[in-house]
C-alpha positions as CSV (number, residue, x, y, z in Angstrom):
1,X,10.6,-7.2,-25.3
2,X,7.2,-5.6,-24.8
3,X,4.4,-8.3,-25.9
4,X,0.9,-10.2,-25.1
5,X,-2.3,-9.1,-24.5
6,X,-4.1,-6.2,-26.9
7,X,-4.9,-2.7,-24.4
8,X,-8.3,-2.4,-23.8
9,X,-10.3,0.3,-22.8
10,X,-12.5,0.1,-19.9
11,X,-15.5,2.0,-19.2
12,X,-15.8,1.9,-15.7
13,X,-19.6,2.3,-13.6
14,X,-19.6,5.3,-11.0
15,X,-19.0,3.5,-7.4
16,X,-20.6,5.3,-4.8
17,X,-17.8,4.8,-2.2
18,X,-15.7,8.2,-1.5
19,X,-12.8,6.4,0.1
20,X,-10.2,6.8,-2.7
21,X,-10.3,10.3,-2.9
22,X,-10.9,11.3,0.7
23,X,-8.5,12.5,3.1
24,X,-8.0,13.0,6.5
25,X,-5.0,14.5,7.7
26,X,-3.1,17.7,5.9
27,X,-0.3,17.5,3.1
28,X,3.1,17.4,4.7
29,X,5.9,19.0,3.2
30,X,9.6,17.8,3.3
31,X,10.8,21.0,2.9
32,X,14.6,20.9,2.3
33,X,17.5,20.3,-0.9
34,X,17.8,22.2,-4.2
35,X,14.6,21.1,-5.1
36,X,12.6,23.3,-2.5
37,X,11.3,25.4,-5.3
38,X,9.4,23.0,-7.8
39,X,8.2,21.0,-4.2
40,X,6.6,24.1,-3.3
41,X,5.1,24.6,-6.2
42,X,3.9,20.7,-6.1
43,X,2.1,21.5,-3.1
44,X,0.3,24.5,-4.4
45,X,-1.0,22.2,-6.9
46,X,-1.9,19.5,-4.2
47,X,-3.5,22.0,-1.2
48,X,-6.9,22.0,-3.0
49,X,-6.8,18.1,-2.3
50,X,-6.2,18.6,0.8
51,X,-9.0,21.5,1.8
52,X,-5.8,24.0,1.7
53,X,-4.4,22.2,4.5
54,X,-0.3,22.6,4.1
55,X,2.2,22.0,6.6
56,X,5.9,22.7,5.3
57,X,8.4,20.9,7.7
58,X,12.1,21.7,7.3
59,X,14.6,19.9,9.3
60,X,17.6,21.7,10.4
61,X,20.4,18.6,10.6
62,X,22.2,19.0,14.0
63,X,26.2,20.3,13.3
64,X,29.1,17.9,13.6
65,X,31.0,18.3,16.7
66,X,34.7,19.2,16.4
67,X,37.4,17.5,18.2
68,X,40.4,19.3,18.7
69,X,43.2,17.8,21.0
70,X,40.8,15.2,22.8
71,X,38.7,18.4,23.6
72,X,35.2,18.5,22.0
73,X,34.2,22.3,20.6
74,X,30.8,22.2,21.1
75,X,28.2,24.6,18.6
76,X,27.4,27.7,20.4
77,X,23.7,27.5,21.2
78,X,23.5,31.5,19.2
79,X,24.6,29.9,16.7
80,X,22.1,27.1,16.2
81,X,19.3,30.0,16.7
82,X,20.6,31.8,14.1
83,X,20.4,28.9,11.7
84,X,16.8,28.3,12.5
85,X,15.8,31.8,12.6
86,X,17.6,32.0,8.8
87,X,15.8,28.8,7.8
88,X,12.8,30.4,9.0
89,X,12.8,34.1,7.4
90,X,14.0,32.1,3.6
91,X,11.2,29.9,4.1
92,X,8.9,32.5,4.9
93,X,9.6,34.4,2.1
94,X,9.4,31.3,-0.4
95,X,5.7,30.9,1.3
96,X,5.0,34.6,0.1
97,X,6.4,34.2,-3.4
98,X,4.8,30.7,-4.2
99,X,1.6,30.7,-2.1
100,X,0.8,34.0,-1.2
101,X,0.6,36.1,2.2
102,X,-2.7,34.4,2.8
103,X,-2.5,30.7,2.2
104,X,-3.1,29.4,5.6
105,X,-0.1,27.1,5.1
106,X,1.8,25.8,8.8
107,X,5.8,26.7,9.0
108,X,7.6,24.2,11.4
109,X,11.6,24.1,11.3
110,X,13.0,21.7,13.6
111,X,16.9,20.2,14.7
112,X,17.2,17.0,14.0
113,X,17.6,13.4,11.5
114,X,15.7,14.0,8.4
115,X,14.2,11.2,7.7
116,X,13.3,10.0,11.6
117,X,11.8,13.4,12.5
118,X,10.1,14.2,9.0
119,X,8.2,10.4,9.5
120,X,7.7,10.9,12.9
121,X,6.0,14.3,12.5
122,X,3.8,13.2,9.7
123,X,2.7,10.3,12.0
124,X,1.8,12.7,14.8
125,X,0.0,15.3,12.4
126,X,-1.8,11.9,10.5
127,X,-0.6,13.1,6.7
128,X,-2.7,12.6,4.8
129,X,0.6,12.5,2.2
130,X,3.9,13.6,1.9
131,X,5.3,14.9,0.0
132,X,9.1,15.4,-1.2
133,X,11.5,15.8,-3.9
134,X,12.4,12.5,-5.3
135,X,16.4,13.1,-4.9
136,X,19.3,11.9,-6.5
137,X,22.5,10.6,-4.8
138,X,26.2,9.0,-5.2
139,X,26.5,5.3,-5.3
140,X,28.0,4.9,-1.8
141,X,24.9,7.0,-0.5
142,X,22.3,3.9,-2.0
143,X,24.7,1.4,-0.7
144,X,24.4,2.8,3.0
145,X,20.9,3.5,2.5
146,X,21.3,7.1,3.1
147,X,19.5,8.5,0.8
148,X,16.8,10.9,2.5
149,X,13.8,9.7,0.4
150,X,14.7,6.1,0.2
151,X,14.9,6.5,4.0
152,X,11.5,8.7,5.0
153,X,9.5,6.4,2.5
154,X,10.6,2.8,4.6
155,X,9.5,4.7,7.6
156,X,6.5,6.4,6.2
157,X,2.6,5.6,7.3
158,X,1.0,7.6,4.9
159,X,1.7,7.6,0.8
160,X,4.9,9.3,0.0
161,X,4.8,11.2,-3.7
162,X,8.1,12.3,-4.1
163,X,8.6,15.0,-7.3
164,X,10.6,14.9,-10.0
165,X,10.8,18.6,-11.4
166,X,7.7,20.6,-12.0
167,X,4.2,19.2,-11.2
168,X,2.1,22.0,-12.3
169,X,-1.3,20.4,-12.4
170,X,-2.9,17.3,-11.1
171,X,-1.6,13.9,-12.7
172,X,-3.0,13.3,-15.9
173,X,-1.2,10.1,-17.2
174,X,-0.6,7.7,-14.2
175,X,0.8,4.6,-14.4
176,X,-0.2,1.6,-12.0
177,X,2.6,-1.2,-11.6
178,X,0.8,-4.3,-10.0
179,X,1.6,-7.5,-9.5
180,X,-2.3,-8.3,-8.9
181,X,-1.3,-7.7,-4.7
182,X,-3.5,-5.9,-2.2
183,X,-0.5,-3.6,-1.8
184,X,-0.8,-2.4,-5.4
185,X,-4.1,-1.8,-5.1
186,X,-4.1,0.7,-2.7
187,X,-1.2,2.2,-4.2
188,X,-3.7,2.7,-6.9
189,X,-6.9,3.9,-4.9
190,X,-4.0,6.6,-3.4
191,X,-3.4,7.4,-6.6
192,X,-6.8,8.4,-7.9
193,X,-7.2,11.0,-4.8
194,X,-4.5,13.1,-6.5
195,X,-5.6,12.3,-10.0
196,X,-7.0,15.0,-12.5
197,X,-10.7,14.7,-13.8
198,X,-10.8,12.7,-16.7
199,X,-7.3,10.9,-15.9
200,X,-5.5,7.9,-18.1
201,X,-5.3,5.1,-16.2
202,X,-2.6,2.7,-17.0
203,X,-2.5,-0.7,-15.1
204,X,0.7,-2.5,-16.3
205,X,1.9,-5.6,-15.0
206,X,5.0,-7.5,-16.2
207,X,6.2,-11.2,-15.9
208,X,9.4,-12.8,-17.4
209,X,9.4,-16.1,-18.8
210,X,12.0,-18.6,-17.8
211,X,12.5,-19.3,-21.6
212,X,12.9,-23.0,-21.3
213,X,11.9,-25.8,-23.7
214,X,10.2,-27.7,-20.8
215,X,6.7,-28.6,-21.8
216,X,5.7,-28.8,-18.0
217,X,6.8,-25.2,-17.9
218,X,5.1,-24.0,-20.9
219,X,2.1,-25.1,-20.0
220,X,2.0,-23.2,-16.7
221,X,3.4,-20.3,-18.3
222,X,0.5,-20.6,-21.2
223,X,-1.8,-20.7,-18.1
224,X,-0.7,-18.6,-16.3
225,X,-1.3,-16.2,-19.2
226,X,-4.6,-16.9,-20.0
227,X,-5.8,-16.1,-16.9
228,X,-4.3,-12.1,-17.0
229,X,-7.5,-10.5,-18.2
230,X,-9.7,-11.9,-15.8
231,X,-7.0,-11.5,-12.9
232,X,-7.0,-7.7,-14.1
233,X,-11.2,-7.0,-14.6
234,X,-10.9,-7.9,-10.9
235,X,-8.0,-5.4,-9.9
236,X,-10.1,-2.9,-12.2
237,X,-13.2,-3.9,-10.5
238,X,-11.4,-3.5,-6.3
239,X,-10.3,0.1,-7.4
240,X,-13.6,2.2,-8.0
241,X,-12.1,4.3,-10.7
242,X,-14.4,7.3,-11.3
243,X,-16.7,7.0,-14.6
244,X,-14.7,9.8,-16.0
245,X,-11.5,8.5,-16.2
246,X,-10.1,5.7,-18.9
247,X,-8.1,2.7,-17.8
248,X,-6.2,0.7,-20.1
249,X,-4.7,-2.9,-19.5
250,X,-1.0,-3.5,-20.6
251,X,0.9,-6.7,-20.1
252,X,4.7,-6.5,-20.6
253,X,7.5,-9.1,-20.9
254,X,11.1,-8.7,-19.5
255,X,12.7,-7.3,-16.3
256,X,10.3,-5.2,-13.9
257,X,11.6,-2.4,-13.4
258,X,13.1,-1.5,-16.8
259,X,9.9,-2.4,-18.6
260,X,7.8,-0.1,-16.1
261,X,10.4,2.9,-17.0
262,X,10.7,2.4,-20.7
263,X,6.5,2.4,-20.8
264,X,6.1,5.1,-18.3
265,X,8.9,7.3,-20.7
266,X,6.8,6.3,-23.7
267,X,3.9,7.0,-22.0
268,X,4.8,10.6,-21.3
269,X,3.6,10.0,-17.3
270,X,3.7,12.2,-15.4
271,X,2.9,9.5,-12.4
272,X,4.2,6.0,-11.7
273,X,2.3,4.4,-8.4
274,X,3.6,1.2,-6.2
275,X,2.9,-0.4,-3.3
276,X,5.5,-0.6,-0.8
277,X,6.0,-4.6,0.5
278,X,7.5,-5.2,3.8
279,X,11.0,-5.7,4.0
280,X,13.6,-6.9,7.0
281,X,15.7,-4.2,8.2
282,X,18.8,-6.2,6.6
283,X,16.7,-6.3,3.1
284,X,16.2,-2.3,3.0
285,X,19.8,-2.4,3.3
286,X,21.0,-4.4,1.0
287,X,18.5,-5.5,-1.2
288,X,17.0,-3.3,-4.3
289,X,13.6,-3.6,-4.1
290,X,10.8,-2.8,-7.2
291,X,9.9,0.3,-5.2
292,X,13.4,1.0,-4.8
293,X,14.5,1.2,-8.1
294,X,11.4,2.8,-9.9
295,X,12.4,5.7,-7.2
296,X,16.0,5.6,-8.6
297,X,15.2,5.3,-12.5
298,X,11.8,7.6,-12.8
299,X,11.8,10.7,-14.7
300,X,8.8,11.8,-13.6
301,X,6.9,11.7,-9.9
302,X,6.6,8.3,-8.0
303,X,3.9,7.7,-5.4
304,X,4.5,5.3,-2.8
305,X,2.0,3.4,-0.2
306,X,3.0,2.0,2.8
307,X,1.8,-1.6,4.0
308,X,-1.6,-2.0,4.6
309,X,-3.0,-3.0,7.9
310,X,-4.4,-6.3,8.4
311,X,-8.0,-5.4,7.7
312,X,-7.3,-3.4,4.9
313,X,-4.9,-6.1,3.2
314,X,-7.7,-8.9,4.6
315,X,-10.7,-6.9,2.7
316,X,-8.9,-6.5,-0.1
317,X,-7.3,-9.4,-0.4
318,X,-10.4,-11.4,-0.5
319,X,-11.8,-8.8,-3.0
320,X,-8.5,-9.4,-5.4
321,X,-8.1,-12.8,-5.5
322,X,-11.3,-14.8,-3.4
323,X,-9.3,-15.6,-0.4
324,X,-7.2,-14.2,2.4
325,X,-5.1,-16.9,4.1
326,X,-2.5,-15.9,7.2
327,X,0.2,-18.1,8.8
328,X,0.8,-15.5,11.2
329,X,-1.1,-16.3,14.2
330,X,-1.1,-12.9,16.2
331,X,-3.4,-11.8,13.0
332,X,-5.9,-15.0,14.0
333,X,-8.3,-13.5,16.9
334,X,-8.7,-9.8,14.4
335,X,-9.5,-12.3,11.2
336,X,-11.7,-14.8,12.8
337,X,-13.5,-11.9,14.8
338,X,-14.4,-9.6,11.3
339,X,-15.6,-13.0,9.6
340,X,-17.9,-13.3,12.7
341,X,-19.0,-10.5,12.3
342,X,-19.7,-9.9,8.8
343,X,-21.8,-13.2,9.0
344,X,-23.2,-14.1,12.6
345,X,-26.4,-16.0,12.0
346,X,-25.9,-17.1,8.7
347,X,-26.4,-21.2,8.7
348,X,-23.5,-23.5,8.2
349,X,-21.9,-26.5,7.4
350,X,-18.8,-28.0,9.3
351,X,-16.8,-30.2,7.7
352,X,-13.4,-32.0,8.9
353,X,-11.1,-33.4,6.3
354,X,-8.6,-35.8,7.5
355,X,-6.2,-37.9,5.2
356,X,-6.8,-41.0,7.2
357,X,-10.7,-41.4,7.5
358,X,-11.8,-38.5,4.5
359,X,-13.5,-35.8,4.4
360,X,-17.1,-35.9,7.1
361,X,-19.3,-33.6,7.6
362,X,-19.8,-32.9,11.8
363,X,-22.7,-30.5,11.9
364,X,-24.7,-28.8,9.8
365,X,-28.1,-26.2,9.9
366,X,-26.5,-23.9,12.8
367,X,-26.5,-21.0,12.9
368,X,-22.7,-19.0,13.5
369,X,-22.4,-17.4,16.5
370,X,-18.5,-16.3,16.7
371,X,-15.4,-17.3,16.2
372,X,-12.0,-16.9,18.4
373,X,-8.5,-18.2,18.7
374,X,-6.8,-18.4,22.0
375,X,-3.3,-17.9,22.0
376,X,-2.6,-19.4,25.6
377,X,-3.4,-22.7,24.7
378,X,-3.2,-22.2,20.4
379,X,-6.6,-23.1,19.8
380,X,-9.7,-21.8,17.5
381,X,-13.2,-21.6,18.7
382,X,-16.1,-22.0,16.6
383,X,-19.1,-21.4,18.1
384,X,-22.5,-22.5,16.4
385,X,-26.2,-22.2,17.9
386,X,-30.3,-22.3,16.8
387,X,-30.9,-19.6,13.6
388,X,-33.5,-18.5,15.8
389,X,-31.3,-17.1,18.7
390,X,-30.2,-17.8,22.4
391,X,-27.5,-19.2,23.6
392,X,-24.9,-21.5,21.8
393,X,-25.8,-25.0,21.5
394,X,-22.2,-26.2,20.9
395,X,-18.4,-25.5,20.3
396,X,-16.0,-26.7,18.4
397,X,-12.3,-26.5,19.3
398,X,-9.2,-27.0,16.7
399,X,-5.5,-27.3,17.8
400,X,-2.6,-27.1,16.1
401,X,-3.8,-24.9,13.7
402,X,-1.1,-23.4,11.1
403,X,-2.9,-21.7,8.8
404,X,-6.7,-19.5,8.2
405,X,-8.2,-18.8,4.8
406,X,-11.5,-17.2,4.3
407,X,-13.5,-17.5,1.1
408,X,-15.5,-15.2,-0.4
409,X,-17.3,-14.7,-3.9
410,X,-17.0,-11.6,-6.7
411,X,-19.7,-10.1,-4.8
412,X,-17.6,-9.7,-1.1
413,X,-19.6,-11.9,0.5
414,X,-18.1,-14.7,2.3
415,X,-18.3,-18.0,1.4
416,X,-16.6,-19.6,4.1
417,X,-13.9,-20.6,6.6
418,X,-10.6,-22.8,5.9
419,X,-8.2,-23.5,9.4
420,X,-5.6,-25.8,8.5
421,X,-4.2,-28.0,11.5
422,X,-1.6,-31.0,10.8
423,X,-2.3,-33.1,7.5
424,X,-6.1,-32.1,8.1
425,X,-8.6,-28.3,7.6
426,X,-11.9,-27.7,9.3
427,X,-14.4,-26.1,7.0
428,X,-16.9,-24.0,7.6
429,X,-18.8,-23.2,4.5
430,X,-22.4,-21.7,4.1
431,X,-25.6,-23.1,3.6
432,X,-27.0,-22.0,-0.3
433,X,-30.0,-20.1,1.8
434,X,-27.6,-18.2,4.1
């Protein structure tokens, strides 16, 4: 069932940032499967992107070795030259036929796993994407996660856009699944440096209902509802869409996955984006992720993003939602670095909550100076001093500490500083003159 809130159509300001659409490193080509033809042709469309800057990579899988009688036959090494010398002189010609005798485009063929070495190599060259065919395979071959894309896009550090059939021009009609994550909305941002001028935007995100009679429940679900179109004018808002382009809401009800499909089919899309979310070695396995199955079920091309960083994911994170809170301590001394950073001599307020005695305020009118966390001895640093300079008039040390959040407004700029430790949190806000 497809339900909720109207579409609306967006016209979106001009942002001045350039980051969506530029690009750093060339557009690497898995070059291999019945598909070579239309993936060729998917890159000429993508070089100009990409300043012209092709590099078709074909992997030459090593030969099994035979057994005969305890005895292994090993592959002569004439014949492994003439494969790649074969590979070669096809692929050459291909080059000829689809991009001309004077593209500029890079020919590597190299022995090896597919998906390891085509990941690998588009690490070392710094893709700027990938791109492959989007491949279809038995069931035993999901089951073993051996399926070449599924496999090259777990590894991947660059956006993967795998191809289903012909991609003669630039996407026109792309479709954004997001579940309001920073993951999503990079997938998006990815998205728009491949886009056409004048592109549909479609930002579709879907939620079942647990259909129960529970009023509790209801009520949260009738929240959480209510507060979809301000949650998606701030996704809008992270992106910096060009003016050009129109972006529509949708909200959809049902399964994920078969609700993104059946809209992207009636769509006519010619592009579904996600975000890839990190997974445990045993969950790529076993477990059929969002990503996974869009891959499997798409009828037209799929562009994936891998994880962000943690300033990426931190940035917008705090953009997205108005916080960006980590249990993960080795992330601490980046996180509490960048918000010393972004607001060193701004004047504070610092404020211990503790169940037992309340909430008091300990200092307030300095200035911050940094902030650190020690891993030796698990401990934060604050360190405040005079708004007019010199050296730090005092420190304030938190143990314990499980959790840090930072705060900041619709405008990006901070607000303040959250470290949880125990029952209690340290705050660190910001005077309204800072």
């Amino acid at each position: 069932m497809v339900t909720a809130m109207p579409d609306t159509l967006t016209a979106v300001k001009p942002s001045p940032s350039t980051t969506a659409r530029s690009r750093t490193g060339p557009l690497v080509v898995a070059a291999g499967g019945d598909e070579l033809l239309h993936i060729l042709r998917a890159a000429r469309t993508l070089a100009p992107a990409f300043g012209g800057r092709v590099h078709l990579l074909s992997v030459l899988e090593p030969l099994p070795v035979a057994v005969l009688e305890s005895e292994p036959i090993l592959v002569p090494p004439s014949f492994e030259e003439e494969r790649h010398a074969e590979r070669v002189q096809s692929l050459e010609a291909l080059l000829r036929e689809v991009a001309g005798p004077d593209s500029g485009w890079q020919l590597e063929v190299v022995h090896g796993d597919p998906a390891s070495t085509v990941t690998d190599r588009a690490r070392a060259l710094e893709a700027g994407l990938l791109l492959m065919g989007i491949g279809r395979h038995r069931p035993i071959d999901r089951l073993l996660a051996s399926e070449t894309t599924l496999r090259i896009i777990r590894r991947a550090s660059c956006p993967v856009l795998a191809v289903a059939g012909e991609l003669a021009t630039l996407p026109r009609n792309i479709v954004v699944a997001t579940d309001f994550g920073a993951e999503s909305a990079l997938a998006a941002r990815a998205a728009l440096a491949l886009a056409a001028p004048r592109a549909a935007l479609h930002l579709v995100h879907v939620w079942e209902p647990a259909n129960s009679a529970n009023a509790s429940l209801l009520a949260l679900e009738q929240r959480y509802l209510s507060g979809l179109g301000a949650r998606l004018a701030r996704f809008r808002e992270v992106l910096d869409v060009p003016a050009d382009f129109a972006v529509t809401d949708h909200v959809l009800e049902g399964k994920t996955v078969p609700q993104i499909l059946a809209f992207a089919e009636a769509q006519g899309a010619d592009l579904i984006v996600a975000g890839r979310h990190g997974l445990g070695r045993l969950a790529r396995l076993f477990v059929g992720s969002v990503t996974t199955s869009l891959l499997r079920g798409a009828s037209c091309a799929v562009l994936v993003t891998p994880e962000p960083g943690f300033a990426e994911l931190d940035a917008i994170q705090r953009r997205l939602t108005g916080t960006s809170e980590t249990m993960a301590h080795e992330e601490w001394p980046r996180q509490l670095t960048e918000f010393a950073q972004r607001n060193r001599g701004r004047r504070t307020i610092l404020e211990v909550d503790d169940p037992e005695i309340g909430a008091q305020i300990q200092e307030t009118g300095y200035a911050l100076v940094g902030a650190t966390y020690d891993p030796r001895d698990a401990r934060v640093e604050l360190m405040l001093g005079s708004p007019e300079g010199g050296t730090p008039h005092l420190t304030r040390g938190i143990t314990h500490v499980d959790a840090v959040a930072v705060s900041s407004g619709a405008d990006g700029k901070d607000l303040g500083l959250r470290i949880k430790h125990g029952d209690g949190q340290t705050i660190l806000t910001f005077t309204p003159t800072a």
